[in-house]
Steps between C-alpha positions, in 0.01 A plus 500: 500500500727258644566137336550224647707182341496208706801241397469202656662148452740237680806570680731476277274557198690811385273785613771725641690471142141588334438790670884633436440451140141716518711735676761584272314416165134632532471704815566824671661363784470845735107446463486162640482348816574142548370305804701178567381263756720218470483205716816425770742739304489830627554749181753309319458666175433897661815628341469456147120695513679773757762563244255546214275768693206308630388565843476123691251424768612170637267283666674233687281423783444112334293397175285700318189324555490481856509892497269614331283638703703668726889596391413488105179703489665754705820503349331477113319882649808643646684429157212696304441773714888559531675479177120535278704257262384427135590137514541245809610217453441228734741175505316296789647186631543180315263282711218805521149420276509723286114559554586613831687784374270588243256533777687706743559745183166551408384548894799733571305810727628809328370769364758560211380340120647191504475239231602115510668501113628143466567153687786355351666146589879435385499126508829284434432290217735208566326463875116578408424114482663438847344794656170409400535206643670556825366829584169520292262681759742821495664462132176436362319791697779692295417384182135521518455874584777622279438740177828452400734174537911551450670163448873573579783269386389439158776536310655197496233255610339244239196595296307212644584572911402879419201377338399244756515819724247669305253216549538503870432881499186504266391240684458746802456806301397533140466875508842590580777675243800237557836627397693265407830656286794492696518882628809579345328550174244713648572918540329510851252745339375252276455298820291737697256598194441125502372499885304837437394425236461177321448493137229202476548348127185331554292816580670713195435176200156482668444875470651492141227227381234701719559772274489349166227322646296820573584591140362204386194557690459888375547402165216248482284760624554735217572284217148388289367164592524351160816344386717198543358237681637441861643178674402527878616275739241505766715343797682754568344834296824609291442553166705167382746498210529222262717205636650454176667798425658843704402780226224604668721550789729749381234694405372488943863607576748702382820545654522845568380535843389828526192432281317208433245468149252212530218539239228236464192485355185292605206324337183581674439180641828503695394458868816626628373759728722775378229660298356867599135343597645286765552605837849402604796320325784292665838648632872345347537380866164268489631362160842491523732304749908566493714272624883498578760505751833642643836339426881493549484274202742628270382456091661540162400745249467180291276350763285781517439543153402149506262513756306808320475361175339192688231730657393513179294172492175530668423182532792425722506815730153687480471801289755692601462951497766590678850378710807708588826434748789572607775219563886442601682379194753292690771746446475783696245635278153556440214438257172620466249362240115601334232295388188600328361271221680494185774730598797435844819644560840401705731817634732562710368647839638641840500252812158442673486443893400136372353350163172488445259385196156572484267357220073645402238320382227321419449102585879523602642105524719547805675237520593493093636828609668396814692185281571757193725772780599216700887461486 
């Protein structure tokens, strides 16, 4: 099986450096083929690659995209029937569409197991508001179809430019991973994992609550029908704590996150729909919403703590099962932080490819949330 890693971006954008930094951090560069294509400069950066092993098949016969059919399907074949390379990377022009290239990938006519692994976009943060506006058919073509978005330059550019970036990219693509650490602080491995293979904090809070959820659910099922009576609020079928008080909540969650306890007994009026007779019950991802967002934000450990001890209060933010992230510090440093009801933590932590906060739960105020991690 061959992969293929498509990085695309802007002249300029720093795809050549990328790629160098893949090389000599996270890959085996004798297993790799790169394919350059770049527009009007006929293999200006050949030597470095040469020197560290990998075989080059230039193609300088114009850009990328007006190709395809012809020189770059035939040259993407005689590459992988050649060499029979692990990896290829492909660094396409800077004015190609990336969807273009994506396409010529997937339709390449050989018989050899091929496999289109990423679509990655370095994008110069300091320039992403200009190019969007002066070149937005081709930048934004980039944008949309990428899995993975590389903002370069962001080491010594303000927190609200870089963040004004971010806007103009989830504006276009809300799927994406964005990187936005300045590269230096990333080991090149740590880098590739992320475009192979994205940890989505979303998906992993959501399938934490799933699971206590299911708990929940089993344990109503074998637990008698008489006992304490049940508060139920109908709107949106969770089994609703008090609003005055978080005790009950500790006993939902527990910190340790390899097992979650949630015992709860029923009246037998409750009209939940978790009991044995009836015929289905509701899944964490019908009841619960999560909300959150990435960041270059940097936070204090002060700051944090604040903010967790605030989730606290129903009233203001929704109830509240679960939030987690991972944020600069401001000084070079990291910090990650835990929420589940009654119990949060603050720690050190290694760098993240950006920051990111996620918060679960029911009737979730958004924009309470949105004004309590604004900075």
């Amino acid at each position: 099986m061959t992969k293929i890693d498509i990085f695309s971006g802007f002249l300029g954008a720093g795809k050549t450096t990328l790629i160098k930094k893949l090389l000599k951090e996270a890959l085996d560069a004798s297993k790799v083929v790169l394919i350059e294509n770049e527009f009007g400069e006929i293999g200006i950066d050949g030597g470095f690659l040469k020197e560290a092993g990998v075989e080059i098949k230039e193609m300088n016969s114009g850009c990328i995209c007006c190709s395809l059919v012809g020189d770059f399907g035939s040259s993407l074949k005689e590459v992988i029937e050649t060499y029979h390379p692990e990896r290829i990377l492909i660094e396409p022009s800077g004015v190609g569409k990336l969807s273009d290239v994506m396409k010529a990938v997937q339709n390449v006519d050989t018989d050899a197991k091929v496999e289109l692994n990423s679509a990655v976009v370095v994008v110069d943060a300091n320039k992403c508001k200009m190019y969007a506006k002066n070149f937005g058919e081709f930048f934004l073509n980039q944008i949309a179809h990428a899995g993975t978005i590389i903002l370069s330059r962001t080491a010594d550019i303000s927190e609200s430019k870089l963040n004004t970036a971010l806007e103009i990219i989830r504006t276009h693509n809300d799927k994406a991973t964005i990187i936005t650490t300045p590269w230096e602080e990333l080991d090149g491995r740590k880098i590739l994992e992320t475009i192979e293979n994205a940890k989505d904090l979303e998906a992993e809070l959501m399938a934490e609550v799933a699971k206590l959820h299911e708990k929940h659910h089993e344990d109503h099922v074998h637990h008698d029908h008489e006992g304490h009576e049940h508060h139920h609020d109908h709107e949106d079928e969770y089994h609703a704590h008090d609003h005055h008080h978080h005790e009950e909540h500790e006993d939902h969650m527990h910190h340790d996150h390899e097992e979650h306890e949630h015992h709860h007994e029923h009246g037998e009026d409750c009209t939940c729909g978790c009991h044995e007779h009836d015929h289905h019950h509701h899944h964490a991802d019908d009841i619960f919403t999560s909300w959150g967002f990435e960041t270059p934000t940097a936070y204090t450990q002060a700051e944090l703590e604040h903010i967790l001890e605030e989730l606290e209060d129903e009233k203001q933010y929704g109830l509240i099962l679960r939030a987690k992230g991972m944020v600069p510090a401001g000084d070079g440093t990291w910090l990650n932080f835990d929420y589940v009801p009654g119990e949060s933590n603050v720690r050190a932590g290694a760098a993240e490819v950006t920051g990111k906060i996620c918060v679960i739960g029911a009737q979730l105020n958004e924009e309470h949330l949105k004004t309590l991690f604004a900075k």
